[in-house]
C-alpha positions in Angstrom: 62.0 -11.3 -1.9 59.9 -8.8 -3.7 58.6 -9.5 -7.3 60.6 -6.8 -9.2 64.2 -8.3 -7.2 62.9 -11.8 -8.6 62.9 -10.8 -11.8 66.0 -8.7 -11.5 67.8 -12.6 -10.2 66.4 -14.5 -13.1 67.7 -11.7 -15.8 70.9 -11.8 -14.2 70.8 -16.0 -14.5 69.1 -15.4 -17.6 72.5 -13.6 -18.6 74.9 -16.6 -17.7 72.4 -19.8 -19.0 74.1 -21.6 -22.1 72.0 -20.8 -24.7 70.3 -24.6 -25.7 68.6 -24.0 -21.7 66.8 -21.1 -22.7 64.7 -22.4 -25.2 63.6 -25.0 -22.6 63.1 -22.1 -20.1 61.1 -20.3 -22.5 59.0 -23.4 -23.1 58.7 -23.8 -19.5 57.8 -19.9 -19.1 55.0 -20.5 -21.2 53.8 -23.4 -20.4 53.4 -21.7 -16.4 51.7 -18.9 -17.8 48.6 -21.3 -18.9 48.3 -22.5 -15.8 45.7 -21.1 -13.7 46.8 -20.6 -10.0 45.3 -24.0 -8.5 47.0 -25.8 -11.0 50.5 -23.8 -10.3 50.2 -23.9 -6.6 49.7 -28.2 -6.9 52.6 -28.0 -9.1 54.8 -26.1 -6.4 53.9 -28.7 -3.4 54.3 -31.5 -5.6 57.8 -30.0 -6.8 58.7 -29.7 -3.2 57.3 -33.1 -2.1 60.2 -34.7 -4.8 62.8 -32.0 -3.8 62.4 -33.1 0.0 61.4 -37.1 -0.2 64.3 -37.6 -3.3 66.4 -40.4 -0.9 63.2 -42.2 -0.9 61.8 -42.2 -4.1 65.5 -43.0 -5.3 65.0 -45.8 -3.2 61.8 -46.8 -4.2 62.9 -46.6 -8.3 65.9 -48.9 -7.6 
Protein backbone atom coordinates (compact mmCIF):
# COMPACT_ATOMS: atom_id res chain seq x y z
CA UNK A 1 0.00 0.00 0.00
CA UNK A 2 1.21 3.34 -1.00
CA UNK A 3 1.43 6.26 1.61
CA UNK A 4 -1.32 8.58 0.21
CA UNK A 5 -3.97 5.13 0.02
CA UNK A 6 -2.93 4.79 3.84
CA UNK A 7 -4.01 7.86 4.63
CA UNK A 8 -7.03 7.76 2.42
CA UNK A 9 -8.03 4.15 4.82
CA UNK A 10 -7.43 5.87 8.12
CA UNK A 11 -9.66 9.09 7.04
CA UNK A 12 -12.18 6.81 5.88
CA UNK A 13 -11.94 4.88 9.69
CA UNK A 14 -11.30 8.14 10.95
CA UNK A 15 -14.95 8.88 9.54
CA UNK A 16 -16.73 5.84 11.41
CA UNK A 17 -14.61 6.00 15.01
CA UNK A 18 -17.02 6.95 17.99
CA UNK A 19 -15.88 10.11 18.94
CA UNK A 20 -14.31 9.37 22.78
CA UNK A 21 -11.51 7.07 20.42
CA UNK A 22 -10.29 9.92 18.64
CA UNK A 23 -9.00 11.81 21.28
CA UNK A 24 -6.90 8.73 22.21
CA UNK A 25 -5.96 8.41 18.50
CA UNK A 26 -4.92 11.94 18.45
CA UNK A 27 -2.83 11.37 21.59
CA UNK A 28 -1.43 8.39 20.10
CA UNK A 29 -0.78 10.35 16.71
CA UNK A 30 1.33 12.55 18.60
CA UNK A 31 2.91 10.86 20.75
CA UNK A 32 4.38 8.60 17.24
CA UNK A 33 5.33 11.69 15.85
CA UNK A 34 8.12 12.26 18.74
CA UNK A 35 9.51 9.25 18.15
CA UNK A 36 12.46 9.08 16.11
CA UNK A 37 12.59 6.12 13.75
CA UNK A 38 14.65 3.55 15.97
CA UNK A 39 12.38 4.13 18.60
CA UNK A 40 9.21 3.59 16.19
CA UNK A 41 10.66 0.66 14.41
CA UNK A 42 11.36 -1.25 18.25
CA UNK A 43 7.83 -0.27 18.85
CA UNK A 44 6.53 -2.06 15.65
CA UNK A 45 8.44 -5.55 16.40
CA UNK A 46 7.61 -5.37 19.90
CA UNK A 47 3.80 -4.72 18.81
CA UNK A 48 4.01 -7.70 16.62
CA UNK A 49 5.97 -9.96 19.09
CA UNK A 50 2.51 -9.56 21.55
CA UNK A 51 0.19 -9.67 18.48
CA UNK A 52 1.79 -13.13 17.43
CA UNK A 53 2.97 -14.77 21.01
CA UNK A 54 -0.73 -13.44 22.84
CA UNK A 55 -1.78 -17.41 23.68
CA UNK A 56 1.39 -17.46 25.58
CA UNK A 57 1.76 -14.48 27.34
CA UNK A 58 -2.06 -15.07 28.30
CA UNK A 59 -0.72 -18.10 29.61
CA UNK A 60 2.01 -16.81 31.35
CA UNK A 61 -0.26 -13.75 33.19
CA UNK A 62 -2.71 -16.43 34.46
Amino acid sequence: MTTKQIKTEIQKLLDTVPENVLQDLLDYLKAAQKQTKDQAELTSHLRKIIHEDRELLEKLAQ
